[in-house]
mmCIF file of the N, C-alpha and C atoms, coordinates in Angstrom:
data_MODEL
# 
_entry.id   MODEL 
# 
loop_
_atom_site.group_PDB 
_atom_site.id 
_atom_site.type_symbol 
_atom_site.label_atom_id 
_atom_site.label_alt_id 
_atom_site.label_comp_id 
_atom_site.label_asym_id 
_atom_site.label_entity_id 
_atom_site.label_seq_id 
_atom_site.pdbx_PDB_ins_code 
_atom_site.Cartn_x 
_atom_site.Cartn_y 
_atom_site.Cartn_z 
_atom_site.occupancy 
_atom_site.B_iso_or_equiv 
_atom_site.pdbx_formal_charge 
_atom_site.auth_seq_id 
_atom_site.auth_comp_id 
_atom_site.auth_asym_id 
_atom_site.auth_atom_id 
_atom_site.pdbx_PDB_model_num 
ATOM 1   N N  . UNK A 1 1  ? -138.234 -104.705 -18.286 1.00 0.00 ? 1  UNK A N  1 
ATOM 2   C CA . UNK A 1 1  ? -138.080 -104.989 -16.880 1.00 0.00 ? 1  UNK A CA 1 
ATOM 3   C C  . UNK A 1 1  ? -136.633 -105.399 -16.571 1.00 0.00 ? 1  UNK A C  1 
ATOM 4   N N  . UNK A 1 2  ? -136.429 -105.949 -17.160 1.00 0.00 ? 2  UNK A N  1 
ATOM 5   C CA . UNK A 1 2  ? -134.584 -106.516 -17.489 1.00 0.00 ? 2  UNK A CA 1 
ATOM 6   C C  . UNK A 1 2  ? -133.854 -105.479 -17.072 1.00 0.00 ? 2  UNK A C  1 
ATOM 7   N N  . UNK A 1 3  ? -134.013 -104.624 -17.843 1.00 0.00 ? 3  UNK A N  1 
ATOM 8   C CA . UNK A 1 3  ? -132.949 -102.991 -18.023 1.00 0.00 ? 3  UNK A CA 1 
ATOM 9   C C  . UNK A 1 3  ? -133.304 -102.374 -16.486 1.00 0.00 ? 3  UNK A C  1 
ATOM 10  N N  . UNK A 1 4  ? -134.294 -102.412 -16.405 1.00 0.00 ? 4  UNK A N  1 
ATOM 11  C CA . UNK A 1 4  ? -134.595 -101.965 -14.754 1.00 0.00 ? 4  UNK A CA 1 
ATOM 12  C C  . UNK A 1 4  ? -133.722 -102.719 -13.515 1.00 0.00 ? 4  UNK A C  1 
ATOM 13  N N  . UNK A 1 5  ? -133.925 -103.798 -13.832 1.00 0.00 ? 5  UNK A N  1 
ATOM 14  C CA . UNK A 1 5  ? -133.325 -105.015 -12.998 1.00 0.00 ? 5  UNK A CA 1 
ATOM 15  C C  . UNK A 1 5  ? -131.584 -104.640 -12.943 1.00 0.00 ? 5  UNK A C  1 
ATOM 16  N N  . UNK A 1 6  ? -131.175 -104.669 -13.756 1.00 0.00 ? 6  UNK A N  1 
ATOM 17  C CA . UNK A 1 6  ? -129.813 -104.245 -14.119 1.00 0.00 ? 6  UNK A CA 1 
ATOM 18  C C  . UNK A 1 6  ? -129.542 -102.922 -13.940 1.00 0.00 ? 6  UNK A C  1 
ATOM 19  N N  . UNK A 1 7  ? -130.022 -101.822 -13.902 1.00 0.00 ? 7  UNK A N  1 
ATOM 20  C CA . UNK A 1 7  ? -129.858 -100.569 -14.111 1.00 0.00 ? 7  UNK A CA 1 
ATOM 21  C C  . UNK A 1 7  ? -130.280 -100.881 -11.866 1.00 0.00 ? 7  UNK A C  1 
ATOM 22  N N  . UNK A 1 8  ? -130.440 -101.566 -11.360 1.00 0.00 ? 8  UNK A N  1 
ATOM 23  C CA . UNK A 1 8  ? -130.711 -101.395 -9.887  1.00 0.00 ? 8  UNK A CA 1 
ATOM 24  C C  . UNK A 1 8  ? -129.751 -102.095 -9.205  1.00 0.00 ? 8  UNK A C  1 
ATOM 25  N N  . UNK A 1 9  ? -129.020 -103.071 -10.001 1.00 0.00 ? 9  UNK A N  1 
ATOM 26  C CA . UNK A 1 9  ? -127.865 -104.118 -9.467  1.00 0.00 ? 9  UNK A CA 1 
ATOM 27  C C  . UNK A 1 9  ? -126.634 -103.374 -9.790  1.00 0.00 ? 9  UNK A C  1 
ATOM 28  N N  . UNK A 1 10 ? -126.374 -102.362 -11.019 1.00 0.00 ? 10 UNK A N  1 
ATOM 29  C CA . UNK A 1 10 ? -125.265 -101.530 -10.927 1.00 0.00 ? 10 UNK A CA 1 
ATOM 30  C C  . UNK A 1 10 ? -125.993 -100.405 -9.884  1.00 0.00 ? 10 UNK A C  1 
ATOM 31  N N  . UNK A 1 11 ? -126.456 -100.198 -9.436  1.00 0.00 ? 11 UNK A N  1 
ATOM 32  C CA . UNK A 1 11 ? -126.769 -98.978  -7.834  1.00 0.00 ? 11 UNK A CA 1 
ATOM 33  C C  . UNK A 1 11 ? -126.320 -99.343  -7.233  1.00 0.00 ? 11 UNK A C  1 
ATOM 34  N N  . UNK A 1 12 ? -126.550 -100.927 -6.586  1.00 0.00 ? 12 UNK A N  1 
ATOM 35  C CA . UNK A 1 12 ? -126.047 -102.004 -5.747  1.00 0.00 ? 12 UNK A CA 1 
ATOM 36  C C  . UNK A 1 12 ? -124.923 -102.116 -5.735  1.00 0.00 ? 12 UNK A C  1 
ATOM 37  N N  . UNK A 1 13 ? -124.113 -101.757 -6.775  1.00 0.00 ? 13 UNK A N  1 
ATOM 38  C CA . UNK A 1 13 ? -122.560 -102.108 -6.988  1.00 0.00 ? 13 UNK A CA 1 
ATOM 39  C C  . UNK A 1 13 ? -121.876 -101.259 -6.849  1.00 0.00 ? 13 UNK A C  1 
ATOM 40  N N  . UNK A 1 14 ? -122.287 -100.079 -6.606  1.00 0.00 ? 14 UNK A N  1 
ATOM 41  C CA . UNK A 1 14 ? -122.249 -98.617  -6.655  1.00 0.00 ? 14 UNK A CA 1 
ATOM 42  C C  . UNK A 1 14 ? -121.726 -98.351  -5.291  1.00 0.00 ? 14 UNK A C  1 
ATOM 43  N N  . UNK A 1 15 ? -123.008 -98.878  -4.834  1.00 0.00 ? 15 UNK A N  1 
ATOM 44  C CA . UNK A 1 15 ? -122.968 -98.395  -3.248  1.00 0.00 ? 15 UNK A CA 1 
ATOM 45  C C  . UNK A 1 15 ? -122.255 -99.269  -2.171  1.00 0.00 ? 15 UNK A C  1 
ATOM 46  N N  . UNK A 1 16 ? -122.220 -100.330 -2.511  1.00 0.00 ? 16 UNK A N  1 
ATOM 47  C CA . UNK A 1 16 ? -121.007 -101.564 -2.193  1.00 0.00 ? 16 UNK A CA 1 
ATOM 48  C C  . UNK A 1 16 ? -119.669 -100.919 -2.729  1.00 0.00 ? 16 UNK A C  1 
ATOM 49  N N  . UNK A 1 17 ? -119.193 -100.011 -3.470  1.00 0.00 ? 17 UNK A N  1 
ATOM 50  C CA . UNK A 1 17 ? -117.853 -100.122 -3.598  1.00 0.00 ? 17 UNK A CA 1 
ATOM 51  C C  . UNK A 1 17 ? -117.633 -98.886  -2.785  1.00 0.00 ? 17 UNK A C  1 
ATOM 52  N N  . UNK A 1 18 ? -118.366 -98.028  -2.566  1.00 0.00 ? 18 UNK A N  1 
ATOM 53  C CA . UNK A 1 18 ? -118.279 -96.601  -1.635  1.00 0.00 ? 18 UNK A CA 1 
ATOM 54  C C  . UNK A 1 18 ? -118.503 -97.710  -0.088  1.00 0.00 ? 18 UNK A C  1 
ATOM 55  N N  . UNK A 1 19 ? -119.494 -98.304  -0.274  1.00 0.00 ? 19 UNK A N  1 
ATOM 56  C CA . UNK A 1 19 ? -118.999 -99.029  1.404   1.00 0.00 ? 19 UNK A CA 1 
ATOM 57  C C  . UNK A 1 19 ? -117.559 -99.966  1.510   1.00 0.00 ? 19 UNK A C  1 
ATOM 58  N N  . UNK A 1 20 ? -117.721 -100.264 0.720   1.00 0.00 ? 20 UNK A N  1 
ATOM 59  C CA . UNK A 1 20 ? -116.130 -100.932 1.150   1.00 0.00 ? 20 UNK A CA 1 
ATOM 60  C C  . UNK A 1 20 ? -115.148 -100.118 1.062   1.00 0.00 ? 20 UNK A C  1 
ATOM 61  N N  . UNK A 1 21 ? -115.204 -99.387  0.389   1.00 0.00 ? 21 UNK A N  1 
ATOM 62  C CA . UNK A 1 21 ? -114.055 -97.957  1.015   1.00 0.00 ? 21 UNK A CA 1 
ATOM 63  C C  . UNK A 1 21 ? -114.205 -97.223  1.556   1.00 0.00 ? 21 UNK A C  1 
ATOM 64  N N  . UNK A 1 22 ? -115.467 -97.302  2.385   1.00 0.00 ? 22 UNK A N  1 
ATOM 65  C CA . UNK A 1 22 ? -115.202 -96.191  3.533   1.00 0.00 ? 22 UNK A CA 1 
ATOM 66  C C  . UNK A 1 22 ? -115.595 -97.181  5.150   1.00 0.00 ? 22 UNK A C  1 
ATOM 67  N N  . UNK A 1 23 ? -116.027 -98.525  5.135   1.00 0.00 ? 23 UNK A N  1 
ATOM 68  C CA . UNK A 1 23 ? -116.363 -99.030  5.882   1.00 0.00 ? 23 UNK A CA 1 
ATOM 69  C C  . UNK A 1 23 ? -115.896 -100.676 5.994   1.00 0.00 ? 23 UNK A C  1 
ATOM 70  N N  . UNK A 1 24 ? -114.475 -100.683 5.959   1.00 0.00 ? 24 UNK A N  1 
ATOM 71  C CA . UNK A 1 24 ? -113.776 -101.796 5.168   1.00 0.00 ? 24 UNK A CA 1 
ATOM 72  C C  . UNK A 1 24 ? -114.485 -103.232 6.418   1.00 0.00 ? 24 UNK A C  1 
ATOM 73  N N  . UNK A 1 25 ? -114.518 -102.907 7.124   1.00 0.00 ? 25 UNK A N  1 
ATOM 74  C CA . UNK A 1 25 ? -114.986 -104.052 8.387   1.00 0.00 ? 25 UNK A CA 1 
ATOM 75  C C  . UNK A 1 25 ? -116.145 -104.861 7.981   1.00 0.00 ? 25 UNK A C  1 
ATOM 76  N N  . UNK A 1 26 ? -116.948 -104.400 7.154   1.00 0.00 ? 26 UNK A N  1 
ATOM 77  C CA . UNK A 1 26 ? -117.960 -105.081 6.896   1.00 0.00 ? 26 UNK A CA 1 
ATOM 78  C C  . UNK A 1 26 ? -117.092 -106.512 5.565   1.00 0.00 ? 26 UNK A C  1 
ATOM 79  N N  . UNK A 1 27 ? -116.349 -106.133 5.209   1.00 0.00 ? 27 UNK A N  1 
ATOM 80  C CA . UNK A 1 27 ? -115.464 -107.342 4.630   1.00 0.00 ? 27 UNK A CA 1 
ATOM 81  C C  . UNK A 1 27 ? -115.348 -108.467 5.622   1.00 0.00 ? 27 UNK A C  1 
ATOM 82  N N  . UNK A 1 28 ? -114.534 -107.833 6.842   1.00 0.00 ? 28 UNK A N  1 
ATOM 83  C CA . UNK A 1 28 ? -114.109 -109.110 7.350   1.00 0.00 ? 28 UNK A CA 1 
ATOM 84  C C  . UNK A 1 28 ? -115.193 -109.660 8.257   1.00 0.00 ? 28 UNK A C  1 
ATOM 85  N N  . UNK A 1 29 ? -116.025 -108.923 8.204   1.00 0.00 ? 29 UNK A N  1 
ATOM 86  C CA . UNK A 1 29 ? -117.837 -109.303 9.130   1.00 0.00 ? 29 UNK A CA 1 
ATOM 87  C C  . UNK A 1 29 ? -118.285 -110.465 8.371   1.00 0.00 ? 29 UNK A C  1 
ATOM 88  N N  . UNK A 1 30 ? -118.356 -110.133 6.871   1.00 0.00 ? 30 UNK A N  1 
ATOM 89  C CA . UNK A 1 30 ? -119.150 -111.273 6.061   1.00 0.00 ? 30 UNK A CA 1 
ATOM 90  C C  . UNK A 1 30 ? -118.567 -111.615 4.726   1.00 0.00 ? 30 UNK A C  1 
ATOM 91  N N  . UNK A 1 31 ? -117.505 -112.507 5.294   1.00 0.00 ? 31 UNK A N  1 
ATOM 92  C CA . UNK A 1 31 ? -116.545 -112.913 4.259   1.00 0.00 ? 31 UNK A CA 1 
ATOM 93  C C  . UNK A 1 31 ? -117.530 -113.983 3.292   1.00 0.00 ? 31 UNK A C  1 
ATOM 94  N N  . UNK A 1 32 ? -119.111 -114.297 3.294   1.00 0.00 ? 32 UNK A N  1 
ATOM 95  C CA . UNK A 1 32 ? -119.737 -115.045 2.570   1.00 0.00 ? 32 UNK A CA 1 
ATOM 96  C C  . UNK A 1 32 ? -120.201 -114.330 1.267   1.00 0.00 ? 32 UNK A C  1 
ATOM 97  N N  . UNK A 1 33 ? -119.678 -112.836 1.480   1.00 0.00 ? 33 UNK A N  1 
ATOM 98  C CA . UNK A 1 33 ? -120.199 -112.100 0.330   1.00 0.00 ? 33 UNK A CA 1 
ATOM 99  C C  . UNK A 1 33 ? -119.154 -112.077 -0.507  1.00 0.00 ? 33 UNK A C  1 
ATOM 100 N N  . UNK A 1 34 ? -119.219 -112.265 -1.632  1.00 0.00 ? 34 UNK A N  1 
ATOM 101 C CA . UNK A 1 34 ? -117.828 -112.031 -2.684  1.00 0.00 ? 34 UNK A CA 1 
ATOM 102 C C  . UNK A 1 34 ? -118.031 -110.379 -3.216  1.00 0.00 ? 34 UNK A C  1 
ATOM 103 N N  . UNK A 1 35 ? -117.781 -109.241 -1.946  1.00 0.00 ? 35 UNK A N  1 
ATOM 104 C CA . UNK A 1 35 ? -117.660 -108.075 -2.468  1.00 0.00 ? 35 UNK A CA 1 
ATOM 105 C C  . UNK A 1 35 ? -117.144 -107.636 -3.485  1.00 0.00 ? 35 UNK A C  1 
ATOM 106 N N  . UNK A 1 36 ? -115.960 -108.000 -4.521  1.00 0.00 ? 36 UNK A N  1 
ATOM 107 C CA . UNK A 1 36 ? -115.150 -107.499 -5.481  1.00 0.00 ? 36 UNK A CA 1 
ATOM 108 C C  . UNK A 1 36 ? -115.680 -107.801 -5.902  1.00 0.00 ? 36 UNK A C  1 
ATOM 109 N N  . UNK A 1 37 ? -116.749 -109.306 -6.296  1.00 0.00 ? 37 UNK A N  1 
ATOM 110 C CA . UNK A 1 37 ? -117.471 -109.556 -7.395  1.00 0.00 ? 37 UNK A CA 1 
ATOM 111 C C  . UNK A 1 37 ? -118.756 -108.633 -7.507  1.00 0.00 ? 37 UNK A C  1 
ATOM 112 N N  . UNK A 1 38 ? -119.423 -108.004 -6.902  1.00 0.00 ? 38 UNK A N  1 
ATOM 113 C CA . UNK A 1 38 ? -120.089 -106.700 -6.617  1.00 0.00 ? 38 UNK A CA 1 
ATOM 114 C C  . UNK A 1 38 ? -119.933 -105.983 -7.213  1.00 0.00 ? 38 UNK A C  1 
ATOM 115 N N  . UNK A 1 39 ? -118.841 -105.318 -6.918  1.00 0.00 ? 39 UNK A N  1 
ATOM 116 C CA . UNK A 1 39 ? -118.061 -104.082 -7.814  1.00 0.00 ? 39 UNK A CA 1 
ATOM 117 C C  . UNK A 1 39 ? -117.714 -104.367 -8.724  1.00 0.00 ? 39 UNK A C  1 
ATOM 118 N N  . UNK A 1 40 ? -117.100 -105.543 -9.236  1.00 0.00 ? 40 UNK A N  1 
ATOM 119 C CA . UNK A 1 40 ? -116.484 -105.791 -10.641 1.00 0.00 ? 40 UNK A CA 1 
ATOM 120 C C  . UNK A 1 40 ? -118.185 -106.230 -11.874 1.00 0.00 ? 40 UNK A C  1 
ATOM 121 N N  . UNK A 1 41 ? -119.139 -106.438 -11.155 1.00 0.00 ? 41 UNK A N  1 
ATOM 122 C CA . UNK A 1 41 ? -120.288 -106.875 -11.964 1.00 0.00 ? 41 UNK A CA 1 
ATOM 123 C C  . UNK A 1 41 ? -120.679 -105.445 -12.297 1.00 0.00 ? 41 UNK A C  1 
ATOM 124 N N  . UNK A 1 42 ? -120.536 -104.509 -11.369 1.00 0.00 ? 42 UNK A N  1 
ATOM 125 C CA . UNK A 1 42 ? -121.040 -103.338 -11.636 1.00 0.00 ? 42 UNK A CA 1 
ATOM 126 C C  . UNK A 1 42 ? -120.265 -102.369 -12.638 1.00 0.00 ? 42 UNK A C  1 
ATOM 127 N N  . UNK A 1 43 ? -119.034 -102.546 -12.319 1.00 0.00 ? 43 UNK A N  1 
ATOM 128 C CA . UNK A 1 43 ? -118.403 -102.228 -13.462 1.00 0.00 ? 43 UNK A CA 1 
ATOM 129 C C  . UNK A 1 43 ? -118.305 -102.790 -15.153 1.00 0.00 ? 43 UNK A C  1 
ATOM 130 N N  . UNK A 1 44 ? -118.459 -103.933 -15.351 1.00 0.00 ? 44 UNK A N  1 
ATOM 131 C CA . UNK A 1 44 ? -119.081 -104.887 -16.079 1.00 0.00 ? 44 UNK A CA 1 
ATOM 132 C C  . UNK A 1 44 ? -120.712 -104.246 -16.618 1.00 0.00 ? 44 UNK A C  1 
ATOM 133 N N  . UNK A 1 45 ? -121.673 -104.146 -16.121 1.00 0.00 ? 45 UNK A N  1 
ATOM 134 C CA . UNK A 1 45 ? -122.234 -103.436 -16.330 1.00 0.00 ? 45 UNK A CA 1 
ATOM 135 C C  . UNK A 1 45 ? -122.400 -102.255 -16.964 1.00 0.00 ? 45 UNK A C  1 
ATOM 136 N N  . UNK A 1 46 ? -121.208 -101.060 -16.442 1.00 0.00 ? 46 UNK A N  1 
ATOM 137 C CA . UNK A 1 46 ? -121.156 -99.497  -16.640 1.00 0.00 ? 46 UNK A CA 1 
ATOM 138 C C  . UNK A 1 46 ? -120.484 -99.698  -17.855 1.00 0.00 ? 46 UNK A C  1 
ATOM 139 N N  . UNK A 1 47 ? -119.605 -100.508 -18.454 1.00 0.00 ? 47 UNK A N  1 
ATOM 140 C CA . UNK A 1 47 ? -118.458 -100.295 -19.568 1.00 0.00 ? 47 UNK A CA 1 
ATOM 141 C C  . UNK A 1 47 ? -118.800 -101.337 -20.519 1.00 0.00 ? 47 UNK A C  1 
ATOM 142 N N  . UNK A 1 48 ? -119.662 -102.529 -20.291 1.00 0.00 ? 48 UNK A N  1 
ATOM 143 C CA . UNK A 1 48 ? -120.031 -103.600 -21.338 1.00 0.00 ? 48 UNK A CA 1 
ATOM 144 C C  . UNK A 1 48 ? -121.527 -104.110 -21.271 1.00 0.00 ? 48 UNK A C  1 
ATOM 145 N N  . UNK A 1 49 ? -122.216 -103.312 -21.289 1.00 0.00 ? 49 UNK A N  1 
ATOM 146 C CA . UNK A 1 49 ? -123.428 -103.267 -21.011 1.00 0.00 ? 49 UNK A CA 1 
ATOM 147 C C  . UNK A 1 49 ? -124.211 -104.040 -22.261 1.00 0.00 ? 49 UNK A C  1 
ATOM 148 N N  . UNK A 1 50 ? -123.491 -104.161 -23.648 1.00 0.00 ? 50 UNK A N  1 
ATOM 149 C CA . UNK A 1 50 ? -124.063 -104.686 -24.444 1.00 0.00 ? 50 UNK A CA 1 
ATOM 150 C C  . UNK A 1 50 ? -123.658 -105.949 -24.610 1.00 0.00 ? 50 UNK A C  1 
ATOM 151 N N  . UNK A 1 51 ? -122.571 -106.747 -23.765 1.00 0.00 ? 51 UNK A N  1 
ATOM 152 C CA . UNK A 1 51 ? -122.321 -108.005 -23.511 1.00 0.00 ? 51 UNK A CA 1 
ATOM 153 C C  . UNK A 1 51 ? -122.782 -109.313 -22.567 1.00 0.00 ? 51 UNK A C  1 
ATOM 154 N N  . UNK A 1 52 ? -124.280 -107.651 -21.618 1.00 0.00 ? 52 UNK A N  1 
ATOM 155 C CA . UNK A 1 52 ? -124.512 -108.578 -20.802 1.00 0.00 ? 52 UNK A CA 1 
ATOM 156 C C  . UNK A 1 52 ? -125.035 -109.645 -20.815 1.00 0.00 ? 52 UNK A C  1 
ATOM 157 N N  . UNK A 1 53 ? -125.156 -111.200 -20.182 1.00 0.00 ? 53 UNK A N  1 
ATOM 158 C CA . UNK A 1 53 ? -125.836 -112.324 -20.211 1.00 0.00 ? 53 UNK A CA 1 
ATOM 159 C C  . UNK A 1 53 ? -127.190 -111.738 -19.094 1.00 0.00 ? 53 UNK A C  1 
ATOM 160 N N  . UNK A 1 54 ? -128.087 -112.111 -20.092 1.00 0.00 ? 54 UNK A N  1 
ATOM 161 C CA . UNK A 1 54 ? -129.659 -112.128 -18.788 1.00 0.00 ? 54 UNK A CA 1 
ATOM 162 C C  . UNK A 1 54 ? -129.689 -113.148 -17.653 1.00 0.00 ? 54 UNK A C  1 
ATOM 163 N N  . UNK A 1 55 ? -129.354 -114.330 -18.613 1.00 0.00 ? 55 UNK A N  1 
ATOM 164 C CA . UNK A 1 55 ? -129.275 -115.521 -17.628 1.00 0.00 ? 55 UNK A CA 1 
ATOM 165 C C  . UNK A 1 55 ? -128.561 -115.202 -16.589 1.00 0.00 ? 55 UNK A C  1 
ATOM 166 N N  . UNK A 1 56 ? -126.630 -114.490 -16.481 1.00 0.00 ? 56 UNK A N  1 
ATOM 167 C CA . UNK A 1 56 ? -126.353 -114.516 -15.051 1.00 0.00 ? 56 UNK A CA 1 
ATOM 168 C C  . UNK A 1 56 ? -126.694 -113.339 -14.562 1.00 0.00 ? 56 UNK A C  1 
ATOM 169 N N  . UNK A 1 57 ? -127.653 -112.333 -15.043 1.00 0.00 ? 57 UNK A N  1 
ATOM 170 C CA . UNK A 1 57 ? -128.351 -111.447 -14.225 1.00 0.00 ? 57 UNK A CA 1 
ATOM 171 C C  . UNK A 1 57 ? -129.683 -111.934 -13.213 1.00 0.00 ? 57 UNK A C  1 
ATOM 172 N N  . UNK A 1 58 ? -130.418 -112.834 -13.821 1.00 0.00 ? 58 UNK A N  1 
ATOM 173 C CA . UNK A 1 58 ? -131.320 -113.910 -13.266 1.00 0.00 ? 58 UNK A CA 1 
ATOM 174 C C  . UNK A 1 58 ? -130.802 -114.714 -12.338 1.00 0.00 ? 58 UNK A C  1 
ATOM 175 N N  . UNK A 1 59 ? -129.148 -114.824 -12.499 1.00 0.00 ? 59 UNK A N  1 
ATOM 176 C CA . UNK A 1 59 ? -128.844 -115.955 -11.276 1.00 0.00 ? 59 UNK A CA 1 
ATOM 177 C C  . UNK A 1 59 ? -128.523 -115.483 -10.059 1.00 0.00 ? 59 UNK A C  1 
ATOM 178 N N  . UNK A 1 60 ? -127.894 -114.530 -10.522 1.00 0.00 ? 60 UNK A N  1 
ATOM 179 C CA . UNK A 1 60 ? -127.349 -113.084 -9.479  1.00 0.00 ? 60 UNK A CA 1 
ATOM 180 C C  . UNK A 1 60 ? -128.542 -113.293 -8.445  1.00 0.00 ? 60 UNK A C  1 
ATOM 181 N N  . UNK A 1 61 ? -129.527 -112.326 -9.183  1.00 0.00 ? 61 UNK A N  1 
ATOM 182 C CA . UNK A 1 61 ? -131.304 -112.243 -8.370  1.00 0.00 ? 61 UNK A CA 1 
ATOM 183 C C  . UNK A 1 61 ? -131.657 -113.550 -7.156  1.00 0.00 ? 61 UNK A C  1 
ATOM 184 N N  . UNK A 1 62 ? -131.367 -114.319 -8.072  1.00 0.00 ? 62 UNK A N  1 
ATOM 185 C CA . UNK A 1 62 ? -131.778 -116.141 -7.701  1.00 0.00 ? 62 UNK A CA 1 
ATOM 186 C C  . UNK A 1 62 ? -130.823 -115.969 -6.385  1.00 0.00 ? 62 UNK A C  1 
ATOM 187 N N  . UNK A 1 63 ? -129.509 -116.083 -6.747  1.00 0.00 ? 63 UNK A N  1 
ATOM 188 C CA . UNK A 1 63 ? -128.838 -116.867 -5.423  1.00 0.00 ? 63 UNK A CA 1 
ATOM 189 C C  . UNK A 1 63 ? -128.048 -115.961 -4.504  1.00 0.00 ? 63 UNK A C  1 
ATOM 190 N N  . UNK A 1 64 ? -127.561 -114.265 -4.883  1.00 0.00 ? 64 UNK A N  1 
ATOM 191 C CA . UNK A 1 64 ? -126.662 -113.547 -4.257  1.00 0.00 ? 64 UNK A CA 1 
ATOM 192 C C  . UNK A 1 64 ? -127.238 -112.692 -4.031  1.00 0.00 ? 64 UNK A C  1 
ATOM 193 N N  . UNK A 1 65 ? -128.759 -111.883 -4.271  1.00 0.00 ? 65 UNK A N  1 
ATOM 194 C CA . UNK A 1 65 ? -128.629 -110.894 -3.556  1.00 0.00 ? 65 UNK A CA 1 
ATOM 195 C C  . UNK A 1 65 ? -129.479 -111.474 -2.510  1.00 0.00 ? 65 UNK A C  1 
ATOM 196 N N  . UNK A 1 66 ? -130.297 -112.512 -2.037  1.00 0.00 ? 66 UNK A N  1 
ATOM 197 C CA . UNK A 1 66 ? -130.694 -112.787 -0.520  1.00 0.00 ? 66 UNK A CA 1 
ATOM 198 C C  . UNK A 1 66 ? -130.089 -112.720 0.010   1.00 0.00 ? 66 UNK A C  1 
ATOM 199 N N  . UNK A 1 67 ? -128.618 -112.888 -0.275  1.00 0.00 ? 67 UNK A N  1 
ATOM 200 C CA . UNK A 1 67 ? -127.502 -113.274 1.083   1.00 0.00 ? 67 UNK A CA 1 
ATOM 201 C C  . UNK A 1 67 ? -126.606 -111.682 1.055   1.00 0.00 ? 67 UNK A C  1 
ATOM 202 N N  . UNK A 1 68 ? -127.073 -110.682 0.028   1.00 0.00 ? 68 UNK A N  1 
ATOM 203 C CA . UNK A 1 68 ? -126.395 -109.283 0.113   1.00 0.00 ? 68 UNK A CA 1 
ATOM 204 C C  . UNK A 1 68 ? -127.722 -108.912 1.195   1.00 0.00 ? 68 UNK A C  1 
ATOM 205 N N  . UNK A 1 69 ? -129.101 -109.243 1.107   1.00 0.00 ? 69 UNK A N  1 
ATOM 206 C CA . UNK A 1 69 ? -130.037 -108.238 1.693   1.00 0.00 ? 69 UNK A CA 1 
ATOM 207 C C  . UNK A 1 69 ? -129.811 -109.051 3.025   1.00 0.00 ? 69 UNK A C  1 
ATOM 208 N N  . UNK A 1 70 ? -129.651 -110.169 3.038   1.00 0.00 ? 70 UNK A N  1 
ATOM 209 C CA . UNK A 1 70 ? -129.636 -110.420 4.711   1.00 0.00 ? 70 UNK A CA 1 
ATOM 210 C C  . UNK A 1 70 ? -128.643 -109.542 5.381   1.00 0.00 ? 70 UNK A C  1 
ATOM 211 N N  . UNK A 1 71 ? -127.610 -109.866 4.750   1.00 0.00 ? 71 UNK A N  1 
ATOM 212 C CA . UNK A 1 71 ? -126.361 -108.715 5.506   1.00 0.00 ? 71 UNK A CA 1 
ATOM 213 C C  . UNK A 1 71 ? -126.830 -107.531 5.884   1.00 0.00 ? 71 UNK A C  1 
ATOM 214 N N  . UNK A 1 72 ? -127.448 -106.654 4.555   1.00 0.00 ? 72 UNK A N  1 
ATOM 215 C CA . UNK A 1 72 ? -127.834 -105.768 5.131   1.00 0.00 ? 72 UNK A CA 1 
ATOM 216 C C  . UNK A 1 72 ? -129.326 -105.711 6.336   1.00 0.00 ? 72 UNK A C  1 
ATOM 217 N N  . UNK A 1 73 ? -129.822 -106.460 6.023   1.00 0.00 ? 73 UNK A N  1 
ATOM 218 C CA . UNK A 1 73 ? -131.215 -106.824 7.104   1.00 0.00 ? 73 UNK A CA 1 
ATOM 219 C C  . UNK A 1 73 ? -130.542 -106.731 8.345   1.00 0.00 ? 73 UNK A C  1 
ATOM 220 N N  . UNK A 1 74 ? -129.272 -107.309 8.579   1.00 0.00 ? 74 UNK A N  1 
ATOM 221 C CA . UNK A 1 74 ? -129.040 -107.921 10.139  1.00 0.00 ? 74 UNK A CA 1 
ATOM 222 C C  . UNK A 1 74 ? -128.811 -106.445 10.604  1.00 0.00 ? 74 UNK A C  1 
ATOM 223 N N  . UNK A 1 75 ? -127.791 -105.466 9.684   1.00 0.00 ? 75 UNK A N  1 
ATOM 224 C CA . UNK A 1 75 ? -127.484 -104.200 9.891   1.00 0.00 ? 75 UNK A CA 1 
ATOM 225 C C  . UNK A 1 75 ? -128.239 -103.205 10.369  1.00 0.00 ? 75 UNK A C  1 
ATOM 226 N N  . UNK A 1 76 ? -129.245 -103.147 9.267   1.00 0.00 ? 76 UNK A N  1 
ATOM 227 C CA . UNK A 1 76 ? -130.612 -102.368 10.225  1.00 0.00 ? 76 UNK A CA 1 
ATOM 228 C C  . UNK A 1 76 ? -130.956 -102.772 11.464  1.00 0.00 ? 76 UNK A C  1 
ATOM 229 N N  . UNK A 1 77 ? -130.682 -103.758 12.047  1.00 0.00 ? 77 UNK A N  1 
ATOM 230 C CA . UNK A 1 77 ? -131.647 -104.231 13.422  1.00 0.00 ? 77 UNK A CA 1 
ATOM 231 C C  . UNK A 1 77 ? -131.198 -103.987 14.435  1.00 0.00 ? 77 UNK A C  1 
ATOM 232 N N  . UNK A 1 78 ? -129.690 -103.512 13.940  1.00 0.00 ? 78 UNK A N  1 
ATOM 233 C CA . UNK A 1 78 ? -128.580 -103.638 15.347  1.00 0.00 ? 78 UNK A CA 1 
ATOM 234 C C  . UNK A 1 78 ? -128.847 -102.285 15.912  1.00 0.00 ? 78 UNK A C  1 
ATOM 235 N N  . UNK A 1 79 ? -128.795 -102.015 16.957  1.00 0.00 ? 79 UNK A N  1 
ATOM 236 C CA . UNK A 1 79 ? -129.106 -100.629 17.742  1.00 0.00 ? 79 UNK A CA 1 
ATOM 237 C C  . UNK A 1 79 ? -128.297 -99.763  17.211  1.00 0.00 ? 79 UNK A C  1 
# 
């Protein structure tokens, strides 16, 4: 389940670094997100995959992506 978990947070990181380069505004919209840390976890991921810690994959889950899905939550709602 782990490998799943991780193998869905580099998607996440994926698709956060194609949005921030093609949709840079959402940076200065929600400066509460540490976007580079996004991309750099995901990259972290793609190139050291056998270094990863579970624990800060568990914390990730725990405390940063509610506040990645709200962002995106608010996004969907807007007309």
């Amino acid at each position: 389940m782990l490998d799943a978990i991780v193998t869905r947070l580099q998607a996440i990181g994926e698709n956060v670094k194609k949005l921030v380069k093609h949709q840079s505004s959402i940076i200065e919209e929600h400066p509460e997100i540490e976007w580079e840390k996004v991309v750099r976890f995901r990259d972290f991921i793609s190139h050291h995959y056998e270094m990863l810690d579970y624990e800060v994959v568990f914390d990730i889950c725990e405390t940063n992506l509610p506040k990645l899905r709200a962002v995106f939550s608010e996004k969907t709602k807007r007309p």
